[in-house]
C-alpha positions as CSV (number, residue, x, y, z in Angstrom):
1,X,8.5,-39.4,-50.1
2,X,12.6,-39.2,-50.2
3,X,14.3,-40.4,-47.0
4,X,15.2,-36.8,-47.1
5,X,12.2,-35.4,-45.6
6,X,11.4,-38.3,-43.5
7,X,14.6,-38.0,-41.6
8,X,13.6,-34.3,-41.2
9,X,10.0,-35.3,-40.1
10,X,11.3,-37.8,-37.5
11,X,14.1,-35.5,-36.4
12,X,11.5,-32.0,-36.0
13,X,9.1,-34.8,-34.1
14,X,12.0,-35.3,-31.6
15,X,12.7,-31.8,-31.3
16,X,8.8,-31.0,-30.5
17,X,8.8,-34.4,-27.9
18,X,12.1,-33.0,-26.2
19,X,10.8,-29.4,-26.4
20,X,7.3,-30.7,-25.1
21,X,8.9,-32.2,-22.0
22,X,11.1,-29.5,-20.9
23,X,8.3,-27.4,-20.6
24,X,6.2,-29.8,-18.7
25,X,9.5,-30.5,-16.1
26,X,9.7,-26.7,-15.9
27,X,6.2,-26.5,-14.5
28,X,7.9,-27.7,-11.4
29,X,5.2,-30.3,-10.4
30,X,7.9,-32.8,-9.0
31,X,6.3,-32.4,-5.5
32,X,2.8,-34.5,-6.6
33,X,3.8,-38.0,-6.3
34,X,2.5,-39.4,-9.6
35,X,0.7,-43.2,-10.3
36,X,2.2,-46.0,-11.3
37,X,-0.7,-47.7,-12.9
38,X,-3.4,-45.7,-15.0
39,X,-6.8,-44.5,-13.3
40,X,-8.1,-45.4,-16.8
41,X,-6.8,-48.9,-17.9
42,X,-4.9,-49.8,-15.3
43,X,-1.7,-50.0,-17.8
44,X,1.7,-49.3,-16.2
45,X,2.6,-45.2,-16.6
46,X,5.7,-44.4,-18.0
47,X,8.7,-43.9,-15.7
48,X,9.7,-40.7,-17.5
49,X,6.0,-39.5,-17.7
50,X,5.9,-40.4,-14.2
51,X,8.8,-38.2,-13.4
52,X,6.4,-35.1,-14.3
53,X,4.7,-35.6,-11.2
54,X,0.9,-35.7,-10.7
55,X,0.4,-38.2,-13.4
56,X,-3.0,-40.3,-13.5
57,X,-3.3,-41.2,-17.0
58,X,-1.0,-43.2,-19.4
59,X,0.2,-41.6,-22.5
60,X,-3.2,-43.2,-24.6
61,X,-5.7,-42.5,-22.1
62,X,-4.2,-38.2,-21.2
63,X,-4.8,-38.0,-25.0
64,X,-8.2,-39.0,-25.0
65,X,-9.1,-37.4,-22.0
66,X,-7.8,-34.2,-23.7
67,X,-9.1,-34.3,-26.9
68,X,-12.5,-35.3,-25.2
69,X,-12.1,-31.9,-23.0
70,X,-11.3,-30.2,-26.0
71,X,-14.0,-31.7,-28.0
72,X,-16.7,-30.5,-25.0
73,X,-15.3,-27.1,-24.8
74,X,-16.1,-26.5,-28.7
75,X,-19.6,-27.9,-28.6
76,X,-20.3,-25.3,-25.8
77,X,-19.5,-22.5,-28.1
């Protein structure tokens, strides 16, 4: 694959990550005092993901806990 396209790949993934977190800032949940530590692991959360307020999960773990929730709501259908 030419640098080319993965310059263009890494550049449209920051677009999506900055994109991503403006609309989770913009859900205005700054008032919900987030954790430091994960309910999960216990690993350190993030300052900026912590800055979203309400945070329990690390990065890792709030992606397995969705795709698990996902993964349960297509079984049921």
């Amino acid at each position: 694959m030419p640098a080319d396209y993965l310059d263009e790949a890494v550049d449209l993934q920051a677009t999506l990550n900055a994109t991503a977190l403006q609309a989770q800032l913009g859900k205005n949940r700054f008032h919900i005092k987030s954790l430091t530590h994960c309910t999960d692991c216990d690993v350190e959360i993030e300052h900026e993901r912590q800055a979203l307020g309400g945070v329990e999960r690390c990065t890792e773990c709030e992606g397995y806990h969705q795709r698990e929730t996902f993964l349960k709501t297509q079984r049921v259908r």
